[in-house]
DSSP file (Angstrom, degrees, kcal/mol; ACC not computed):
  #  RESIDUE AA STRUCTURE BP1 BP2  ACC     N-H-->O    O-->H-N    N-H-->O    O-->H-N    TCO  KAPPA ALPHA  PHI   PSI    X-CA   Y-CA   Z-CA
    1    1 A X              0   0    0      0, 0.0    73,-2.6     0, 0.0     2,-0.4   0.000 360.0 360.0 360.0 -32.8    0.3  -10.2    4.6
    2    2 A X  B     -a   74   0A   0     71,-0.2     2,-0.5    59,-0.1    73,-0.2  -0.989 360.0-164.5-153.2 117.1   -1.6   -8.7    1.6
    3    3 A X        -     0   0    0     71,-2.3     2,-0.5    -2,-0.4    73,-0.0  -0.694   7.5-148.5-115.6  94.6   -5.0   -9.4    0.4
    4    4 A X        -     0   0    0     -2,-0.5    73,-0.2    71,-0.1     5,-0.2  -0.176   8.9-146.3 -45.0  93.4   -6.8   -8.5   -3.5
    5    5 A X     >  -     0   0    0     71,-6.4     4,-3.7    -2,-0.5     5,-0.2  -0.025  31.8-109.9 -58.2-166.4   -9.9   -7.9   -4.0
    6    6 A X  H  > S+     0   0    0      1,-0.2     4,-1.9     2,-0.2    -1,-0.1   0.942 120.3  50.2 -78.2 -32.2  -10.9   -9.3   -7.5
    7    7 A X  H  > S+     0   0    0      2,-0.2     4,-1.5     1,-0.1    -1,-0.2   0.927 114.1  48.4 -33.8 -70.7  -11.2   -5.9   -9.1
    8    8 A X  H  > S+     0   0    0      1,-0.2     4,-2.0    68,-0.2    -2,-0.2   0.866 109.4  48.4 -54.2 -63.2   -7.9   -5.4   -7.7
    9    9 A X  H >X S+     0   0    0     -4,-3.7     4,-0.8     1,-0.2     3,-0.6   0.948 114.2  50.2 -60.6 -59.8   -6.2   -8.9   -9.0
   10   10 A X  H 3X S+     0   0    0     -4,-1.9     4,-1.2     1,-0.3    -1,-0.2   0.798 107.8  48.5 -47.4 -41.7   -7.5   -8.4  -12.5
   11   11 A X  H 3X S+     0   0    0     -4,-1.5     4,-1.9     1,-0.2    -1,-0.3   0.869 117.9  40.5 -88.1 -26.5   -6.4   -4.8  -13.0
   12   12 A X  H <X S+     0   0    0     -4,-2.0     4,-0.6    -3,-0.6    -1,-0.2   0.403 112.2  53.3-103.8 -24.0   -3.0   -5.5  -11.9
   13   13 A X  H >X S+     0   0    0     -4,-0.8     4,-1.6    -3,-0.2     3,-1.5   0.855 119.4  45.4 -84.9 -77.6   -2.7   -9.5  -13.9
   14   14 A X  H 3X S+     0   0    0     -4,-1.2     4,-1.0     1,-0.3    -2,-0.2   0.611 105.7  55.9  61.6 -90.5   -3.8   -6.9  -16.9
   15   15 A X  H >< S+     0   0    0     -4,-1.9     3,-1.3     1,-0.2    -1,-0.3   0.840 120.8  30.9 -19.3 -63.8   -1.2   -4.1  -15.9
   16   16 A X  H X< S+     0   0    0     -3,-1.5     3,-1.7    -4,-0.6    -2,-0.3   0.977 104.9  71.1 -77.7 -53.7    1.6   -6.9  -16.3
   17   17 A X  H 3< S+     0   0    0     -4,-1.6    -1,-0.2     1,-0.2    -2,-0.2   0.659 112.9  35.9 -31.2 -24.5   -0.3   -8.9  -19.2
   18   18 A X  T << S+     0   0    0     -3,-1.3    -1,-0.2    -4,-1.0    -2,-0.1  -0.257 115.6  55.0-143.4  60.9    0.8   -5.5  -21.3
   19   19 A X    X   +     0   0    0     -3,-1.7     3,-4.7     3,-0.1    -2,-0.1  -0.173  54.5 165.3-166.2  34.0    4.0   -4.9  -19.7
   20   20 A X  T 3  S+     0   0    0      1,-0.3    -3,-0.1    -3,-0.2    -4,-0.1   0.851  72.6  62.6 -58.1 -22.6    5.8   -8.2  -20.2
   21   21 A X  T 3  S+     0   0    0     -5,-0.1    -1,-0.3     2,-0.0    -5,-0.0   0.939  84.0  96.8 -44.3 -37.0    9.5   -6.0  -19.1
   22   22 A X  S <  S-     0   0    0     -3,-4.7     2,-0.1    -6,-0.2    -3,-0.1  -0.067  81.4-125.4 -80.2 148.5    8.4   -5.3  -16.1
   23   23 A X        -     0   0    0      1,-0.1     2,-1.0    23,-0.0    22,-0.1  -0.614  21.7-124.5 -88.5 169.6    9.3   -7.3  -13.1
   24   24 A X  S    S+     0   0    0     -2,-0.1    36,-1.4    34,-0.1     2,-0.3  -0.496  72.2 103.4-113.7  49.1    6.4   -8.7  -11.1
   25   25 A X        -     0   0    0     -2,-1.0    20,-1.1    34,-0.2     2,-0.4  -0.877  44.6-173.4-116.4 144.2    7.2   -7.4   -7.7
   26   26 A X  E     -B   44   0B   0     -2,-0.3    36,-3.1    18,-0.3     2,-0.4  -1.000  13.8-142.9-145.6 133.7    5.5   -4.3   -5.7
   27   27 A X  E     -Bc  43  62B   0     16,-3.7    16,-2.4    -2,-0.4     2,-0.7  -0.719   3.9-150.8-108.2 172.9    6.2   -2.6   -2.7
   28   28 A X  E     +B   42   0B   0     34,-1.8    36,-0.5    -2,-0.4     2,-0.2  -0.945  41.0 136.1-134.0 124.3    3.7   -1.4   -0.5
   29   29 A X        -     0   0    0     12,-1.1     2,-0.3    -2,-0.7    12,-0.3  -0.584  46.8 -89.3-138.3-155.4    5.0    1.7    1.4
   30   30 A X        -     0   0    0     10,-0.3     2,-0.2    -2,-0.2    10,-0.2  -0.913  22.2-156.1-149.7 150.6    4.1    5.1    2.4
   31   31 A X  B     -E   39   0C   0      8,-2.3     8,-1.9    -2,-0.3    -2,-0.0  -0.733  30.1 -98.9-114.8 154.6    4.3    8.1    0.9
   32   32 A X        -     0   0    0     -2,-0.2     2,-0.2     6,-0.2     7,-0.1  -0.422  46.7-167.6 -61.2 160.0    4.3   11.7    2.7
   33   33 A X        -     0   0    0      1,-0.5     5,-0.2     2,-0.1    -1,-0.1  -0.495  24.1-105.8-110.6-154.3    1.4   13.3    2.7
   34   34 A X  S >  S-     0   0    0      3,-0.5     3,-1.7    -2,-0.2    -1,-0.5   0.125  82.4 -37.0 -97.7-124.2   -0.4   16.5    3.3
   35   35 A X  T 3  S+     0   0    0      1,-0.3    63,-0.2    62,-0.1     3,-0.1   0.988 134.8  55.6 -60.9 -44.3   -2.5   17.1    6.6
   36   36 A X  T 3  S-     0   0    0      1,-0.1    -1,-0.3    62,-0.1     2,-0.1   0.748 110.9-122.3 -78.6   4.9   -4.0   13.6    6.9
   37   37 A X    <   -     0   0    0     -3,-1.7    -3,-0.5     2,-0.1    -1,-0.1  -0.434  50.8 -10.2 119.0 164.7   -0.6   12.1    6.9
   38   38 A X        -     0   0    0     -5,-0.2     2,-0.4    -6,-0.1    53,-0.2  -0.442  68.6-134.3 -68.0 141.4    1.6    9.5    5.0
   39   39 A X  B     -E   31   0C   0     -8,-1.9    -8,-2.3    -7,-0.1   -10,-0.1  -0.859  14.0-113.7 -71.8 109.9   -0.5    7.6    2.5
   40   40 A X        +     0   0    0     -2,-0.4   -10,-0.3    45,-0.2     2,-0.2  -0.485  53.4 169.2 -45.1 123.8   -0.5    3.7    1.9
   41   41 A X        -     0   0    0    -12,-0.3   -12,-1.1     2,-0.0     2,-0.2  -0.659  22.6-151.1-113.3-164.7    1.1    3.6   -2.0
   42   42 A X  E     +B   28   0B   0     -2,-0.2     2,-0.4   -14,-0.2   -14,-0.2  -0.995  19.1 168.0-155.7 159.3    2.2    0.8   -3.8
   43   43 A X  E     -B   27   0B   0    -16,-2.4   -16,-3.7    -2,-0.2    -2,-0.0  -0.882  43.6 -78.2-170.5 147.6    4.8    0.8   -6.6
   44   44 A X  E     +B   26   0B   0     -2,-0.4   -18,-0.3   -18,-0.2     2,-0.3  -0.020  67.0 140.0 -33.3 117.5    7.3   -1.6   -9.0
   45   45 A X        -     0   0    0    -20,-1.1     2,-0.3   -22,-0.1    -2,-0.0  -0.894  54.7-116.7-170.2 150.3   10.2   -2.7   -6.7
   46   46 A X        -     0   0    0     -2,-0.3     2,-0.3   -21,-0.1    16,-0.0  -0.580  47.4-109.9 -87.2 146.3   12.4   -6.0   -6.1
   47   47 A X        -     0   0    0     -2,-0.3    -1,-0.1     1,-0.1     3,-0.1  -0.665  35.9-128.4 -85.3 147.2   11.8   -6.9   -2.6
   48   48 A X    >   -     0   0    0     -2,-0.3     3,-1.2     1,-0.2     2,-0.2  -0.113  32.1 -84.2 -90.6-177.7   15.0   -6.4   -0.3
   49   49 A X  T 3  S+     0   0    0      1,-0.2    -1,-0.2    -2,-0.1     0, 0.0  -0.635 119.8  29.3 -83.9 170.1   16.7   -8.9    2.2
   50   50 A X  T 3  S+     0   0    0      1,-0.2    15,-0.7    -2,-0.2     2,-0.4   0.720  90.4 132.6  49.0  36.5   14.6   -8.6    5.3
   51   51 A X    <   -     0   0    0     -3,-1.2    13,-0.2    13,-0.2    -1,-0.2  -0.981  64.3-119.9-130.1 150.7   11.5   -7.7    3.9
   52   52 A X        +     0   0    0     -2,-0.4    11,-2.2    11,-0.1     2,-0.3  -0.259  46.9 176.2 -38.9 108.8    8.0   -9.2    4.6
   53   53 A X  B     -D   62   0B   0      9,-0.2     2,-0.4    -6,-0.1     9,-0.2  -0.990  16.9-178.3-117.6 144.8    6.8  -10.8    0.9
   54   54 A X        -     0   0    0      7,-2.9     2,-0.6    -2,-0.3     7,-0.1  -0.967  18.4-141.0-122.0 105.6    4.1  -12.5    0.2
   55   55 A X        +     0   0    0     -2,-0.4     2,-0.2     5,-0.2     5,-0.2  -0.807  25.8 168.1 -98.6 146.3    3.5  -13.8   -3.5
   56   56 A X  B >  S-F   59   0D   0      3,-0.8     3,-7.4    -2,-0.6   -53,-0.0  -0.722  70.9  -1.4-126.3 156.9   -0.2  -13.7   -4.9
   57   57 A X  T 3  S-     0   0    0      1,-0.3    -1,-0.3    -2,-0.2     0, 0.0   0.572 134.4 -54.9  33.7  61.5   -1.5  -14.3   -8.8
   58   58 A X  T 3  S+     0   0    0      1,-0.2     2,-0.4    -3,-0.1    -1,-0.3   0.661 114.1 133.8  68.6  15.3    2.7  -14.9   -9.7
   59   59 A X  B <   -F   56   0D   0     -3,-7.4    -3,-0.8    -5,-0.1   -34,-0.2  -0.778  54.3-145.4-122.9  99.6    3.1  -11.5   -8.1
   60   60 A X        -     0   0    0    -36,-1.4     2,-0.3    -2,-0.4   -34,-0.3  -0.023  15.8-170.2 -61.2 154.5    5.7  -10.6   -5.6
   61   61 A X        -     0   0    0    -36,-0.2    -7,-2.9    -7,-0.1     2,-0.2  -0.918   4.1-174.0-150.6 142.1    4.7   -8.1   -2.8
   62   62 A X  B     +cD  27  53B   0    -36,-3.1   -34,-1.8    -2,-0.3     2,-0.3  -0.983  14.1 168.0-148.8 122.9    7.2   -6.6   -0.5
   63   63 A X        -     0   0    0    -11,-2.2     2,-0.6    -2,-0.2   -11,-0.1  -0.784  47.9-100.5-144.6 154.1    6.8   -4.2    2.6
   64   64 A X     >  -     0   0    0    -36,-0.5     4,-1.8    -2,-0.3     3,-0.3  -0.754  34.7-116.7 -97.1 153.1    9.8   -3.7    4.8
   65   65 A X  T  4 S+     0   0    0    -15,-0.7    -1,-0.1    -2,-0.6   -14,-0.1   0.615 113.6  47.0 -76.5 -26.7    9.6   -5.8    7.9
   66   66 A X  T >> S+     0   0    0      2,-0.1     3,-2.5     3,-0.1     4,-2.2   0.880 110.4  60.4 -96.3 -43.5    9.4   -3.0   10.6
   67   67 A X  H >> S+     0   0    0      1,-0.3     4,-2.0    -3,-0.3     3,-0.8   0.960 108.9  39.1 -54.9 -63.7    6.5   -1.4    8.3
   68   68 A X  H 3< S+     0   0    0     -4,-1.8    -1,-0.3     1,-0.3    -2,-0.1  -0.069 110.4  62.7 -97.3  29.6    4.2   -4.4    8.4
   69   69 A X  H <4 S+     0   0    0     -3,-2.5    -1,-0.3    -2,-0.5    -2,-0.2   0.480 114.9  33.5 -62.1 -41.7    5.0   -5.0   12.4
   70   70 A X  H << S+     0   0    0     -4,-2.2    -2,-0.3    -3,-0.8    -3,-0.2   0.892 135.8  24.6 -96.4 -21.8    3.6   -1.6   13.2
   71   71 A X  S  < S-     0   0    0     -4,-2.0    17,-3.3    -5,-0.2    18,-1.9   0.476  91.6-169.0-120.0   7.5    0.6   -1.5   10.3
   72   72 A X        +     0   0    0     -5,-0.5    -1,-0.2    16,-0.2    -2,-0.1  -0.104  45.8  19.2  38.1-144.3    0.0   -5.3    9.6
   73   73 A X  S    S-     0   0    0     14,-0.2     2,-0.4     1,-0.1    15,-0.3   0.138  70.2-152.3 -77.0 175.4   -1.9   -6.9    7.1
   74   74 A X  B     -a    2   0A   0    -73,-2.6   -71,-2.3    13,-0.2     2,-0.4  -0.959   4.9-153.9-132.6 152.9   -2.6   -4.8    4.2
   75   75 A X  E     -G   86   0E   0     11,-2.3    11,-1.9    -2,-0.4     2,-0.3  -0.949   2.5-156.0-126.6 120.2   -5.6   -4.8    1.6
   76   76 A X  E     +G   85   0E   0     -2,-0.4   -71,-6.4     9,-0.2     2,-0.4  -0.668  13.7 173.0-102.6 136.5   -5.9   -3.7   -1.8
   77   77 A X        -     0   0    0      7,-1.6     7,-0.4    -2,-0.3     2,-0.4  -0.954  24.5-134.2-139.4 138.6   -8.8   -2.7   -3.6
   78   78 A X        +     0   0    0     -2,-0.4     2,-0.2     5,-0.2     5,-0.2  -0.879  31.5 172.8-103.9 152.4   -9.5   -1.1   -7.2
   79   79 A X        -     0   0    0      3,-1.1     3,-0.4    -2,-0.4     4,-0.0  -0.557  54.1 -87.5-118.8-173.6  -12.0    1.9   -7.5
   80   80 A X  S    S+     0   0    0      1,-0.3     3,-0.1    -2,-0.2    -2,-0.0   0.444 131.8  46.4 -78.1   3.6  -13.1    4.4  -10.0
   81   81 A X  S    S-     0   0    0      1,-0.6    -1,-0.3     2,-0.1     2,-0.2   0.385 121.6 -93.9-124.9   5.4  -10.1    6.4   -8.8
   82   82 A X  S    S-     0   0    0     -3,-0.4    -3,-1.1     2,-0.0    -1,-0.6  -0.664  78.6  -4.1  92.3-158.6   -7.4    3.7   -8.8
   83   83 A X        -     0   0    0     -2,-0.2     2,-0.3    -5,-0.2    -4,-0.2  -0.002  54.6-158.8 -59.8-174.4   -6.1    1.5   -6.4
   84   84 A X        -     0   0    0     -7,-0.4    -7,-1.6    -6,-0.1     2,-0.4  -0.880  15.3-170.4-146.2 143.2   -7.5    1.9   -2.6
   85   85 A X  E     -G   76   0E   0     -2,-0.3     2,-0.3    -9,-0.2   -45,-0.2  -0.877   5.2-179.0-159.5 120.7   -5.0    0.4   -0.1
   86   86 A X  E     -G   75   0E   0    -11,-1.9   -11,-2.3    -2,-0.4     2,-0.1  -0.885  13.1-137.4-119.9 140.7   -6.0    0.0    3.4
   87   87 A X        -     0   0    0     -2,-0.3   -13,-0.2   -13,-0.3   -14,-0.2  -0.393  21.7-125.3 -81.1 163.9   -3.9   -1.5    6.8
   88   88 A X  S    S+     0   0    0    -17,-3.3     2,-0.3   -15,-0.3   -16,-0.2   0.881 110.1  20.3 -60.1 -60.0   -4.8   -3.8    9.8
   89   89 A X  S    S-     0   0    0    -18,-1.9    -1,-0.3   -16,-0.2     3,-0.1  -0.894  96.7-113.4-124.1 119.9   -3.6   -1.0   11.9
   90   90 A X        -     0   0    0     -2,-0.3     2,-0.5     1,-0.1   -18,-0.0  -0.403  39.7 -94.4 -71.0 165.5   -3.4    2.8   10.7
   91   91 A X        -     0   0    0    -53,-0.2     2,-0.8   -20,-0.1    -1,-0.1  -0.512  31.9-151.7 -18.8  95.8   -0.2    4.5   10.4
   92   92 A X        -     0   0    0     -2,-0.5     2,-0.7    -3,-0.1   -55,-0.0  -0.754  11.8-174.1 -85.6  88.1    0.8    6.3   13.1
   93   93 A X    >   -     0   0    0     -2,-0.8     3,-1.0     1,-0.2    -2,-0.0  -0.792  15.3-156.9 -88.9 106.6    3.3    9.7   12.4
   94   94 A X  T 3  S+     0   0    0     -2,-0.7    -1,-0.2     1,-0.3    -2,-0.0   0.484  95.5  51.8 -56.0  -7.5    4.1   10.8   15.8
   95   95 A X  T 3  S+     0   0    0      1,-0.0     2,-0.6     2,-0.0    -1,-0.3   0.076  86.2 111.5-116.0  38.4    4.8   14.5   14.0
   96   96 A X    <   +     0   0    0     -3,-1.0    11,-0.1     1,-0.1   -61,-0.0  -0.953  33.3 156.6 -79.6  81.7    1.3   14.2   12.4
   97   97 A X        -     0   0    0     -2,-0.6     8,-2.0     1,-0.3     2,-0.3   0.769  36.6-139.6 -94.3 -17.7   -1.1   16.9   13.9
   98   98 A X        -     0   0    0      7,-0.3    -1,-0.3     6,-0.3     2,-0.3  -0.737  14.6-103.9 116.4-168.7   -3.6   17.4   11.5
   99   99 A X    >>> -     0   0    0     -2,-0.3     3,-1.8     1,-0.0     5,-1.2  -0.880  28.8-106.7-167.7 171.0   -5.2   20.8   10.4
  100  100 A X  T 345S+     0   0    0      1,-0.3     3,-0.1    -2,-0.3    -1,-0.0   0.450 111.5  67.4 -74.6 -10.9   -8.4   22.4   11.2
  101  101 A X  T 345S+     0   0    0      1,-0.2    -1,-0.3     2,-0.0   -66,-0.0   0.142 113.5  34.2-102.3  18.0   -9.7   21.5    7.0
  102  102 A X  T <45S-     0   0    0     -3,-1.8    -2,-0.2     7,-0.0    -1,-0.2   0.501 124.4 -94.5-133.1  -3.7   -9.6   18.2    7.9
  103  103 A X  T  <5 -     0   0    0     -4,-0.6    -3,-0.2    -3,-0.1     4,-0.0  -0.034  59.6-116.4 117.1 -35.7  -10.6   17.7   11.2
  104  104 A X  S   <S+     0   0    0     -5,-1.2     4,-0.5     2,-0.0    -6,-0.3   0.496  87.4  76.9  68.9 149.5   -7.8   17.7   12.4
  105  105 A X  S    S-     0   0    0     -8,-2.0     2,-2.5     1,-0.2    -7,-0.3   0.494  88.5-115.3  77.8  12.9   -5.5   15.0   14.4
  106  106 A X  S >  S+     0   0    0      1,-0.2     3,-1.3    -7,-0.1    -1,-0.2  -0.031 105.8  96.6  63.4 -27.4   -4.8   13.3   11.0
  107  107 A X  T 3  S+     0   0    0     -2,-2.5    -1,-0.2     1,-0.2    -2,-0.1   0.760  78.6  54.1 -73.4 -31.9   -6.7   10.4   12.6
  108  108 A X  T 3  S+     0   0    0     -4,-0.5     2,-0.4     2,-0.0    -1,-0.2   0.601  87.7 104.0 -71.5 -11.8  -10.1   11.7   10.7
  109  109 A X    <         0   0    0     -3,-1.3    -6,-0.1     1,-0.2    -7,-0.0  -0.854 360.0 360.0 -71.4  98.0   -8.4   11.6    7.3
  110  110 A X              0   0    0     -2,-0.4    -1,-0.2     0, 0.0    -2,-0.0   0.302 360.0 360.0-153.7 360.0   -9.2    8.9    5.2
């Protein structure tokens, strides 16, 4: 379901290493976005019944079951800008059109 890079697995064993409250679960969603379209995030959350988890590194990750039919596996990466979080399959928003400062068709936004 979910793969780290190493970058990725560090900054996140780290994260929790000086956060011992916090519970060790993430979901992997999307969030709305502007032209190019909902965004892959990721954020603190107990995984629900009937959703796709995977644990890595002691760390739950949780996507809702219909989400990771339609976008499959998902990969996480850390940059100089924070995380990077990429799909098998993009994200399709049938009301998505784009706009002309991006290319347009949302599908050139990434």
């Amino acid at each position: 379901m979910i793969t780290l890079s190493e970058s990725a697995s560090k900054e996140l064993a780290a994260f929790f290493a000086s956060h011992d409250d916090a519970k060790k679960s993430i979901r992997v969603f999307f969030a709305p976005g502007g032209c190019c379209g909902p965004a892959a995030s990721m954020a603190l959350d107990d995984a629900a019944e009937g959703d796709e988890t995977e644990v890595l590194d002691g760390i739950t990750f949780c996507m809702q079951k219909d989400l990771y039919d339609k976008v499959g596996a998902v990969s996480v990466d850390l940059g100089y800008m924070g995380f990077s979080i990429t799909t098998e399959r993009p994200f399709a928003d049938p009301g998505q059109s784009g706009c002309s400062s991006c290319g347009g068709g949302g599908s050139s936004c990434h």
